[in-house]
Biotite code that builds the C-alpha atoms (Angstrom):
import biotite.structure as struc

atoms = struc.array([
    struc.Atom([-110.299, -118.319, -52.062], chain_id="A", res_id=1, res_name="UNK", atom_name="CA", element="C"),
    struc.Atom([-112.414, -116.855, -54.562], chain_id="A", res_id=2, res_name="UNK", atom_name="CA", element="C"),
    struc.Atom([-115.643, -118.542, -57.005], chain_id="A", res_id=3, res_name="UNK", atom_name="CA", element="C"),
    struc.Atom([-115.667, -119.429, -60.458], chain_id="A", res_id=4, res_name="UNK", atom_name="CA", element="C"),
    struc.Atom([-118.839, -118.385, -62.337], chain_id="A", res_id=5, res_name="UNK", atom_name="CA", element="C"),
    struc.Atom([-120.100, -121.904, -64.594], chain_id="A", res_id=6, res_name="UNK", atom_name="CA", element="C"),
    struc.Atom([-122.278, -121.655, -66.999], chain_id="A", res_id=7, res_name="UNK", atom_name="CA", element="C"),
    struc.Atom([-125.568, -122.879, -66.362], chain_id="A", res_id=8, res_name="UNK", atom_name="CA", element="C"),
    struc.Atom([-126.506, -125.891, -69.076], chain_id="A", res_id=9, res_name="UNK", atom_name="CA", element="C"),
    struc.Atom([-123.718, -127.773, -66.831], chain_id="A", res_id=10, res_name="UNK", atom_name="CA", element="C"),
    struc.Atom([-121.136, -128.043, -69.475], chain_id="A", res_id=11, res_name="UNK", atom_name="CA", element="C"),
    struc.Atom([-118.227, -127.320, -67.263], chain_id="A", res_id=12, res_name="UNK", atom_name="CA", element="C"),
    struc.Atom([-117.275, -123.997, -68.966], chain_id="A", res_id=13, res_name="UNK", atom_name="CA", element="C"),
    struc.Atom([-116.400, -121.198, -67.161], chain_id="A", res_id=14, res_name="UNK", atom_name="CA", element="C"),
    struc.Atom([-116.909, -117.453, -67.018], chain_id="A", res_id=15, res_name="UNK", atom_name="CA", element="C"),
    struc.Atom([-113.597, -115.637, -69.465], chain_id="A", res_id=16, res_name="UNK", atom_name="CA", element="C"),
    struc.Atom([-112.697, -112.199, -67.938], chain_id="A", res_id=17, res_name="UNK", atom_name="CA", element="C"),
    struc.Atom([-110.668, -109.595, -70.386], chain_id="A", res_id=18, res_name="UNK", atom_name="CA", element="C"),
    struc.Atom([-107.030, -107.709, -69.407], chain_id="A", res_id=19, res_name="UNK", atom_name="CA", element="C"),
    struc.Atom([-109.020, -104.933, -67.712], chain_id="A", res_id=20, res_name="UNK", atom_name="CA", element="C"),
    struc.Atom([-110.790, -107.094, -65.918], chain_id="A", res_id=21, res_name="UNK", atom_name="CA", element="C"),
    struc.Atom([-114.446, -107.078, -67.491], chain_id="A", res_id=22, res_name="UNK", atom_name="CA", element="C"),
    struc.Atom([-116.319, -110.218, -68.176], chain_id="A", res_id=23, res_name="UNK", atom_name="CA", element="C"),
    struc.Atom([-116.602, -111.396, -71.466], chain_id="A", res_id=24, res_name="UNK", atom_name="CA", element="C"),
    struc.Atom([-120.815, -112.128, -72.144], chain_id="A", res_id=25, res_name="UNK", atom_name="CA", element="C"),
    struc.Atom([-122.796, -113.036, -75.124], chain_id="A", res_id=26, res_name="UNK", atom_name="CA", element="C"),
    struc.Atom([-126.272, -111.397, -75.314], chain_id="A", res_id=27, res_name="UNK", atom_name="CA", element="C"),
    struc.Atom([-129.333, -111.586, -77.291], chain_id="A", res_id=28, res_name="UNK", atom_name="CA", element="C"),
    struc.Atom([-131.676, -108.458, -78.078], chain_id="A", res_id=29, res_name="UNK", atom_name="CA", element="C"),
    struc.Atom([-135.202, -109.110, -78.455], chain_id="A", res_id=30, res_name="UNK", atom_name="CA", element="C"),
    struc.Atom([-137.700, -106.755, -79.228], chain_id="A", res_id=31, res_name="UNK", atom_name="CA", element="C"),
    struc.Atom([-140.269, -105.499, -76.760], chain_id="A", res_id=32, res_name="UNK", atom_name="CA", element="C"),
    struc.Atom([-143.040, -106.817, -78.911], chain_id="A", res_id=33, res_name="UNK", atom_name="CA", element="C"),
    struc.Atom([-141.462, -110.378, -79.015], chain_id="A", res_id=34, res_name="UNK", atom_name="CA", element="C"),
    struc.Atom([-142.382, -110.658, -75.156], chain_id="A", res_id=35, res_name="UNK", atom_name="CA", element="C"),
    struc.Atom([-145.648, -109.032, -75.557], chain_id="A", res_id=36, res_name="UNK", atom_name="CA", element="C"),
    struc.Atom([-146.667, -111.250, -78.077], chain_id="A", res_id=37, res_name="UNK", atom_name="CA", element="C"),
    struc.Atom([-146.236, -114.469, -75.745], chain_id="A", res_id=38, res_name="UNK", atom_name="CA", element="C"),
    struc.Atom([-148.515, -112.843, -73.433], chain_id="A", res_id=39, res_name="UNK", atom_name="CA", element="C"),
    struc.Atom([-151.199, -112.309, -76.303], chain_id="A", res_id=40, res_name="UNK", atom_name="CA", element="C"),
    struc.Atom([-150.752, -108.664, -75.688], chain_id="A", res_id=41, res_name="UNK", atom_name="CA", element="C"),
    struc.Atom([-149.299, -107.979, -79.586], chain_id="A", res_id=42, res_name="UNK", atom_name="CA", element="C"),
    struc.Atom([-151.441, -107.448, -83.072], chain_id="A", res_id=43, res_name="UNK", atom_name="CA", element="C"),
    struc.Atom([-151.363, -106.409, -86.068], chain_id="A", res_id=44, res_name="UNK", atom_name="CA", element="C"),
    struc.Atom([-153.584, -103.732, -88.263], chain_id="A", res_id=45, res_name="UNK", atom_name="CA", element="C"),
    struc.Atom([-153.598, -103.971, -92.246], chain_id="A", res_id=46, res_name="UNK", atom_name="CA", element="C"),
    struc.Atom([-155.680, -100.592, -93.729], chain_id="A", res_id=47, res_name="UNK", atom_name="CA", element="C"),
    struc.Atom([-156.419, -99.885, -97.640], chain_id="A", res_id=48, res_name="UNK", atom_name="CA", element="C"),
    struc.Atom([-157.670, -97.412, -99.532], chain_id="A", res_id=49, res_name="UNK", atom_name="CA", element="C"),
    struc.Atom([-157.409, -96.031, -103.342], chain_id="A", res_id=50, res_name="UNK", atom_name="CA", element="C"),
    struc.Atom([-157.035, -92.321, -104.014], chain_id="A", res_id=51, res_name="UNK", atom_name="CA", element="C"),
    struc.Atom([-160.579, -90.890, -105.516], chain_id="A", res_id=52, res_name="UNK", atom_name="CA", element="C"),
    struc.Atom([-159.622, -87.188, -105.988], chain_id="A", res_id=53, res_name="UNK", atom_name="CA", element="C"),
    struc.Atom([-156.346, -86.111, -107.474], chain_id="A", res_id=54, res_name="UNK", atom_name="CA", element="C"),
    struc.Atom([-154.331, -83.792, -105.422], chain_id="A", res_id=55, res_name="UNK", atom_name="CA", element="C"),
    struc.Atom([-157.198, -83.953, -102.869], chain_id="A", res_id=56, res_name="UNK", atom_name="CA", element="C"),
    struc.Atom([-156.088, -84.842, -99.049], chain_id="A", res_id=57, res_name="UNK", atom_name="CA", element="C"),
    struc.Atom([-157.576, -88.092, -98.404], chain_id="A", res_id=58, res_name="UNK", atom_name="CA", element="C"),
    struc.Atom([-157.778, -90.139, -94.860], chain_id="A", res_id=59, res_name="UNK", atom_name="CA", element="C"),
    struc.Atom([-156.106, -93.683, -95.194], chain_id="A", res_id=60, res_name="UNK", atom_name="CA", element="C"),
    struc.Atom([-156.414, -95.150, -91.508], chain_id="A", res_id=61, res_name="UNK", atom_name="CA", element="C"),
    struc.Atom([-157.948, -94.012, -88.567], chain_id="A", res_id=62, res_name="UNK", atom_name="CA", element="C"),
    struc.Atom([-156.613, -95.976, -85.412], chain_id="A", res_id=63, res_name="UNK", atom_name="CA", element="C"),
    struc.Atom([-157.933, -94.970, -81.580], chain_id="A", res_id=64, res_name="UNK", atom_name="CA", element="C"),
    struc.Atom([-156.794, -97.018, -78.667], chain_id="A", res_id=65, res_name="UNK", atom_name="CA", element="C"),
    struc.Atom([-160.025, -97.627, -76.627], chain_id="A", res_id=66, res_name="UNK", atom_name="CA", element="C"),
    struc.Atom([-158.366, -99.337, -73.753], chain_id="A", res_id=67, res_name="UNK", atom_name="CA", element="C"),
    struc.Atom([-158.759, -98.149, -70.498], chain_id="A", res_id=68, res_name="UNK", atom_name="CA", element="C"),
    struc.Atom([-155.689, -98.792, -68.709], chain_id="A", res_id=69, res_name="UNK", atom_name="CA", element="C"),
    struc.Atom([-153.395, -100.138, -71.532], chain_id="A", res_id=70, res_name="UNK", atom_name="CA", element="C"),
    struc.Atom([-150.638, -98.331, -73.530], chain_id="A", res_id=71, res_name="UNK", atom_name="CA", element="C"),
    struc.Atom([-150.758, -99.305, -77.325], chain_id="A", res_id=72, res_name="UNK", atom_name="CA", element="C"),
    struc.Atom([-147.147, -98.866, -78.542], chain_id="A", res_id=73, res_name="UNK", atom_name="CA", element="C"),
    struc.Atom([-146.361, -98.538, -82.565], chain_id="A", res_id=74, res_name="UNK", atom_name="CA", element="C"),
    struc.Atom([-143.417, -101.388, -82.878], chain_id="A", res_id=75, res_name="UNK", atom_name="CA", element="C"),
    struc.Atom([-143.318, -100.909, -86.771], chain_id="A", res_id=76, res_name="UNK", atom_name="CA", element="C"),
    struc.Atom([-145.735, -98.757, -90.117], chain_id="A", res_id=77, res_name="UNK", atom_name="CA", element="C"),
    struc.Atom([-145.061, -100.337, -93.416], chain_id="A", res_id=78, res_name="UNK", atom_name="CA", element="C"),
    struc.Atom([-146.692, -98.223, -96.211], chain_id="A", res_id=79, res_name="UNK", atom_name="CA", element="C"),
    struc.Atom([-147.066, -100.052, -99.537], chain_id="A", res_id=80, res_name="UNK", atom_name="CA", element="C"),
    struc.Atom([-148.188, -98.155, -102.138], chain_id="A", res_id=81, res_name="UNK", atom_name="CA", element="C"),
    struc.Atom([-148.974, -98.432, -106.651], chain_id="A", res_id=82, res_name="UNK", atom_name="CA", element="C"),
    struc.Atom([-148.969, -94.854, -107.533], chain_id="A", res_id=83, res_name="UNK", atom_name="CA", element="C"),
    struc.Atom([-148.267, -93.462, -111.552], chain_id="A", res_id=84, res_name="UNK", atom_name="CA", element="C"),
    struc.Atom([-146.706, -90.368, -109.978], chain_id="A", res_id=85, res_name="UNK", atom_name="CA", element="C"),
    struc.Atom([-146.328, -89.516, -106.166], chain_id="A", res_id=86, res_name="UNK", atom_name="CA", element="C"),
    struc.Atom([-148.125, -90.296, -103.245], chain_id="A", res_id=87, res_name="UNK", atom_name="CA", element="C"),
    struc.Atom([-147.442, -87.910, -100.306], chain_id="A", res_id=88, res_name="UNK", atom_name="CA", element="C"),
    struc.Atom([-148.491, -89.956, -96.567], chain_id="A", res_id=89, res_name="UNK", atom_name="CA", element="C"),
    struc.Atom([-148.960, -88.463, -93.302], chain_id="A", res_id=90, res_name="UNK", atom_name="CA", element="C"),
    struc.Atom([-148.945, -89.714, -90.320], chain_id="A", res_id=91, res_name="UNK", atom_name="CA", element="C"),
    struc.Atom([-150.648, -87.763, -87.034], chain_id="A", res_id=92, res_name="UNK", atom_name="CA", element="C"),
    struc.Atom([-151.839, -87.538, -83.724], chain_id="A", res_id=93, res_name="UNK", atom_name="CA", element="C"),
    struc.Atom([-155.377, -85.998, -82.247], chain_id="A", res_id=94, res_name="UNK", atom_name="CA", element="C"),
    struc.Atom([-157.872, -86.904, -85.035], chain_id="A", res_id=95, res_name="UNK", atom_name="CA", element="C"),
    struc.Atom([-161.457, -87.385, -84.246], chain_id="A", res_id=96, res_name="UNK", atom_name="CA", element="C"),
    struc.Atom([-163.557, -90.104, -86.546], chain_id="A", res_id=97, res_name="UNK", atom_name="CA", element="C"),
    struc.Atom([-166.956, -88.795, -87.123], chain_id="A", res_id=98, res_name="UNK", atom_name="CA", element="C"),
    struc.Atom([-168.315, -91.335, -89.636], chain_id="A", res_id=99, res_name="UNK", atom_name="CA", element="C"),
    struc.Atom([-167.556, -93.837, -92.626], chain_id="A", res_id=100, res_name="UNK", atom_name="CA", element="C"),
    struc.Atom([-164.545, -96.243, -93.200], chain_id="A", res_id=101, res_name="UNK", atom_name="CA", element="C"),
    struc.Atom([-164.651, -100.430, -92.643], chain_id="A", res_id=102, res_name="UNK", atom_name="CA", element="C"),
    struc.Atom([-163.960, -101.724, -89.277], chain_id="A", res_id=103, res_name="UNK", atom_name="CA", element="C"),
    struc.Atom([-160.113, -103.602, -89.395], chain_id="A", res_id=104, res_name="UNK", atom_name="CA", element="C"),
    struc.Atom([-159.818, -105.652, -86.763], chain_id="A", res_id=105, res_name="UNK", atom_name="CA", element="C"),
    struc.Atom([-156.660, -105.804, -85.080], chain_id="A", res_id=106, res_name="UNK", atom_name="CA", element="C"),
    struc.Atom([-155.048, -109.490, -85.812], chain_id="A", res_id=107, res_name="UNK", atom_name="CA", element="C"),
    struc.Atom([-153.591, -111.379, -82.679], chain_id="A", res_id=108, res_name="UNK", atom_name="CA", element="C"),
    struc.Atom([-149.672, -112.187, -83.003], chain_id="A", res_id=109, res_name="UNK", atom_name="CA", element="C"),
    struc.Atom([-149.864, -115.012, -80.456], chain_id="A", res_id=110, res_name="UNK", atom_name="CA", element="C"),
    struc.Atom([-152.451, -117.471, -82.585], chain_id="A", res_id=111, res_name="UNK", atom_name="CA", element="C"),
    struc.Atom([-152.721, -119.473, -79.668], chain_id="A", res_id=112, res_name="UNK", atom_name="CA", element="C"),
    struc.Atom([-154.163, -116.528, -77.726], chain_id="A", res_id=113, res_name="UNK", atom_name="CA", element="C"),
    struc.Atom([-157.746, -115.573, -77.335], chain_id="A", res_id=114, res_name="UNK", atom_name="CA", element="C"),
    struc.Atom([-157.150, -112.829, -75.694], chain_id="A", res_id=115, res_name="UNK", atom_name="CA", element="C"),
    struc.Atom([-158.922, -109.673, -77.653], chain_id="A", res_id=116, res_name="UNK", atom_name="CA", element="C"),
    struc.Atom([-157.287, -106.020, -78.786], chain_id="A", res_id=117, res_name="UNK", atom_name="CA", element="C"),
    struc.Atom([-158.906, -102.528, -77.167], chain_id="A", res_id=118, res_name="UNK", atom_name="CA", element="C"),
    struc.Atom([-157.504, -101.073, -80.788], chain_id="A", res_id=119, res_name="UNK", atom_name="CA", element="C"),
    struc.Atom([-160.497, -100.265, -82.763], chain_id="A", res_id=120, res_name="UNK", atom_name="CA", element="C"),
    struc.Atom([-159.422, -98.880, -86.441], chain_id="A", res_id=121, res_name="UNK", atom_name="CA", element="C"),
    struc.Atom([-161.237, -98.233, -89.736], chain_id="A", res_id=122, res_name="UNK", atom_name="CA", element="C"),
    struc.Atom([-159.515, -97.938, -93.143], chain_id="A", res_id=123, res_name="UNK", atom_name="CA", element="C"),
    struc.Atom([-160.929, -95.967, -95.896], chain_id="A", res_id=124, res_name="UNK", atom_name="CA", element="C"),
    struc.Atom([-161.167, -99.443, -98.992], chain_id="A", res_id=125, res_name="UNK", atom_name="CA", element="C"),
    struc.Atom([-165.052, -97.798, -98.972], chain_id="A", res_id=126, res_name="UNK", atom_name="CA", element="C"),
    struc.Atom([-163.677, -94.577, -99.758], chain_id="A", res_id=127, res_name="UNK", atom_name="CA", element="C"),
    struc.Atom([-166.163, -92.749, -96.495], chain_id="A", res_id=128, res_name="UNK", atom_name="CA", element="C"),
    struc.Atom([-163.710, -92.362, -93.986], chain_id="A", res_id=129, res_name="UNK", atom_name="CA", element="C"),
    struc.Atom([-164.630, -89.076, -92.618], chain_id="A", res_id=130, res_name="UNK", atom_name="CA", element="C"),
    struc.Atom([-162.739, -87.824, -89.916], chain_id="A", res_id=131, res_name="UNK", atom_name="CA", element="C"),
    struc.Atom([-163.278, -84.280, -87.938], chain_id="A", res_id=132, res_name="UNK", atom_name="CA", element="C"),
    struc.Atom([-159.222, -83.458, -87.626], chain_id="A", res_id=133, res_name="UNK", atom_name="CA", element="C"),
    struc.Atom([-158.840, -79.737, -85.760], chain_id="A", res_id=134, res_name="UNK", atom_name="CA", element="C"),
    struc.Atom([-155.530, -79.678, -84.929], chain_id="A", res_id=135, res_name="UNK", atom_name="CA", element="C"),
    struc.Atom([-153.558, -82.745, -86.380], chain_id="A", res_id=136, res_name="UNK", atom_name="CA", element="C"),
    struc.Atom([-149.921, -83.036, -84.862], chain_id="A", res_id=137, res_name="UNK", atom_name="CA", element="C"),
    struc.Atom([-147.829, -84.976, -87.973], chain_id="A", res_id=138, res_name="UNK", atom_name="CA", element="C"),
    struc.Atom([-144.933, -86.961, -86.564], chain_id="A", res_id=139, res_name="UNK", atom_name="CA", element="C"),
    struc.Atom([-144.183, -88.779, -89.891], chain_id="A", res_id=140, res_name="UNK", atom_name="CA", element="C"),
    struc.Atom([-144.320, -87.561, -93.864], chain_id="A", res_id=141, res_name="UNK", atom_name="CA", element="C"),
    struc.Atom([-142.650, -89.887, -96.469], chain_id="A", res_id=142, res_name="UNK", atom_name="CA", element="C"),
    struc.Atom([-143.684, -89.247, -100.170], chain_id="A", res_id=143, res_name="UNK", atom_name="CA", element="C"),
    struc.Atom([-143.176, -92.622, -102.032], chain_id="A", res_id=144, res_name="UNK", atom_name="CA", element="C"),
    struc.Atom([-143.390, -92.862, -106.046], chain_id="A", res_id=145, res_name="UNK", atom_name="CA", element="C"),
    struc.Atom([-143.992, -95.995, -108.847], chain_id="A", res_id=146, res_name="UNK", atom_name="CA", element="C"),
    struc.Atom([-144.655, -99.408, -106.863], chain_id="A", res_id=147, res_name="UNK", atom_name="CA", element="C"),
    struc.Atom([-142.859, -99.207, -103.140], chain_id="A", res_id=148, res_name="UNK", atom_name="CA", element="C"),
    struc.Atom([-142.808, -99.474, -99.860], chain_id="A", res_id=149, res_name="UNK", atom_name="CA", element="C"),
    struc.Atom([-141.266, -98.189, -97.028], chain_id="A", res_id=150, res_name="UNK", atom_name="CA", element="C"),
    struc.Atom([-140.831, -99.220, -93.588], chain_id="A", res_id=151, res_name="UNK", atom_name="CA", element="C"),
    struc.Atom([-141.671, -96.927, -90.423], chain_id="A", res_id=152, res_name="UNK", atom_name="CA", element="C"),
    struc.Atom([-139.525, -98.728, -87.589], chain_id="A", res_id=153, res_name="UNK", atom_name="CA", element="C"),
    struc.Atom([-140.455, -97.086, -83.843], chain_id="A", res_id=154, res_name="UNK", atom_name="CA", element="C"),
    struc.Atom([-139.687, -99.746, -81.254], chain_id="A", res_id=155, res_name="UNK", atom_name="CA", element="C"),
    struc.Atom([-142.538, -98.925, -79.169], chain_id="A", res_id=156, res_name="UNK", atom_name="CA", element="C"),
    struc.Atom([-142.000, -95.145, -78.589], chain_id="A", res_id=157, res_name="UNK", atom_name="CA", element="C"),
    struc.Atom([-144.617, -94.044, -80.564], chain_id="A", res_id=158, res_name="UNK", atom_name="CA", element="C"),
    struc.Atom([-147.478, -94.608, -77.810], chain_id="A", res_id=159, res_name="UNK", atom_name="CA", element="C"),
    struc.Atom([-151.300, -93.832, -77.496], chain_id="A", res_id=160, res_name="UNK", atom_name="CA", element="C"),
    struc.Atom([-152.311, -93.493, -74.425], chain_id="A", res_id=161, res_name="UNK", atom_name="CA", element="C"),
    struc.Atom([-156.018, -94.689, -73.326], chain_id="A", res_id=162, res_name="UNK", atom_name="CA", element="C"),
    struc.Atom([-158.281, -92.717, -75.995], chain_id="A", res_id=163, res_name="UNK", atom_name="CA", element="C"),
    struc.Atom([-155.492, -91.302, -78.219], chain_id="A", res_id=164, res_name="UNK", atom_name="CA", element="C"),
    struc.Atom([-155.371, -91.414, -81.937], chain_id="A", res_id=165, res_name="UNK", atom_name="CA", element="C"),
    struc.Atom([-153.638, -91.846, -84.792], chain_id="A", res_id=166, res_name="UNK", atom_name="CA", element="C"),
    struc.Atom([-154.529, -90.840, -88.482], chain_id="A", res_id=167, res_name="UNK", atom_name="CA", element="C"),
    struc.Atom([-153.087, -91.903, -91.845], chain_id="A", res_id=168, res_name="UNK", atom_name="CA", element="C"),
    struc.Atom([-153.848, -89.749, -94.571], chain_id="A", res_id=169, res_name="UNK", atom_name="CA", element="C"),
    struc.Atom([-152.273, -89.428, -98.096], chain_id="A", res_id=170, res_name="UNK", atom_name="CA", element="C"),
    struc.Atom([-152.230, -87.053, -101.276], chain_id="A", res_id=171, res_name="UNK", atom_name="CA", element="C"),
    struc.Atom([-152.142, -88.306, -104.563], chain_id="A", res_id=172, res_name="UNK", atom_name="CA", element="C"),
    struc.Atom([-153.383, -89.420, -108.145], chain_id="A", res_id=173, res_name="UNK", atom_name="CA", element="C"),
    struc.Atom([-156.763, -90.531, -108.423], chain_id="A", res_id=174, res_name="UNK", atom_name="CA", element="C"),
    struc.Atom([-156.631, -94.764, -108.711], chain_id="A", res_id=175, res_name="UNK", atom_name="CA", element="C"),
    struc.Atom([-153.219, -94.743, -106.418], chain_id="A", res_id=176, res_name="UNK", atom_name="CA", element="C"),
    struc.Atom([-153.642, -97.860, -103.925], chain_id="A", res_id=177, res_name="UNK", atom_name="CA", element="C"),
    struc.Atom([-152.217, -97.445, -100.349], chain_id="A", res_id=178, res_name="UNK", atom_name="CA", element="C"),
    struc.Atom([-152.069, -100.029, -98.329], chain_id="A", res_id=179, res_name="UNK", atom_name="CA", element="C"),
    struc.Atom([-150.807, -99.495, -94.393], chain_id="A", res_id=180, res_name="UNK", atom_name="CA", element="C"),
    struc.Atom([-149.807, -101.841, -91.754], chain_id="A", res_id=181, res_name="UNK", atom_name="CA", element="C"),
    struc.Atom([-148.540, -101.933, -88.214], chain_id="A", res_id=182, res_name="UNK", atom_name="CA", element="C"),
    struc.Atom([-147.508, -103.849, -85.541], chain_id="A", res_id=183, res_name="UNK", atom_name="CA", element="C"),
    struc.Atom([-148.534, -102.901, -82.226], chain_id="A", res_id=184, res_name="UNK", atom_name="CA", element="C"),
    struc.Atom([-148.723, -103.911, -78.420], chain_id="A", res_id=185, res_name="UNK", atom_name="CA", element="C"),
    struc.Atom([-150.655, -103.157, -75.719], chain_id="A", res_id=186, res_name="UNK", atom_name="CA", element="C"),
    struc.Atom([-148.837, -102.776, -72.079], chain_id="A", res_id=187, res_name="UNK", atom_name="CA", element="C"),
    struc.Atom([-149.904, -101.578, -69.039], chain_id="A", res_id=188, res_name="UNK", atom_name="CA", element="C"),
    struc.Atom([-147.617, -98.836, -67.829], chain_id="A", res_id=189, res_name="UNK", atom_name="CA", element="C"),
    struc.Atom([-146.245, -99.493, -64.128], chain_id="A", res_id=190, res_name="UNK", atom_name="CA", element="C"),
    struc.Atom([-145.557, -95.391, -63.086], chain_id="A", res_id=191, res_name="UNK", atom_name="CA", element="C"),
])
């Protein structure tokens, strides 16, 4: 004789299988970040800055994961930006800060957590973020006009390994405000 599969809240219901012979489930898809976040492992970065030189490239956000063991993976990059004309943003890999820019401190999700984030980041809202960038590799370009934002989704596959980078810079008007945010997590990777 063979089993019947009950579900497990003890309601008496049983398992349904199809024609050809496949089980018939129900599933729920969470985001990696969602499970991160319970373990205090997920935060969030908010940068700002407001275009001084017309047409000039400017730096935005500088972000460099300063953990020694943990992955920080890029869950989502929302750009928000009040421009008269165009704003063209670029985002990049292998930057170097040399100076300038206001600490952000990277927010913790879970606000019952104390636990703290190896992210250190600096925006450029004192317009001194100086950054020594030889050979930035762009991954992401989006030029955004009038008041708008746009949403960066990456589901964790855009990762910095311990002492990677990432830059934000922008070209624009002179007075055009920027502002950038992420969501990120830190993980340590199991290879």
């Amino acid at each position: 004789m063979g089993f019947r599969i009950e579900d497990g809240k003890g309601r008496g219901r049983f398992a349904s299988v199809d024609h050809d012979n496949r089980m018939e489930v129900a599933s729920v898809t969470l985001p990696m970040i969602a499970s991160q976040a319970r373990g205090g492992n997920a935060f969030a970065l908010l940068g700002r800055h407001t275009i001084q030189s017309t047409a000039a490239t400017e730096n935005v956000a500088f972000i460099r994961n300063d953990n020694t063991a943990a992955y920080v993976h890029m869950q989502t990059l929302t750009y928000a930006v009040a421009t008269t004309a165009e704003i063209l943003l670029t985002v990049g890999f292998e930057a170097s800060r040399t100076s300038g820019g206001l600490s952000v401190p990277a927010v913790q999700l879970f606000r019952g957590s104390a636990k703290e984030s190896g992210i250190v980041a600096w925006d450029n809202s004192t317009n001194n973020l100086v950054t020594g960038v030889t050979s930035l590799v762009n991954f992401s370009e989006v030029r955004m006009a009038s008041i708008y934002t746009a949403h960066f989704e990456s589901t964790g596959s855009v990762i910095l390994g311990p002492g990677d980078t990432l830059l934000v810079r922008a070209v624009g008007t002179a007075g055009d405000k920027i502002t950038v945010g992420s969501f990120l997590y830190e993980f340590v990777e199991n290879d």
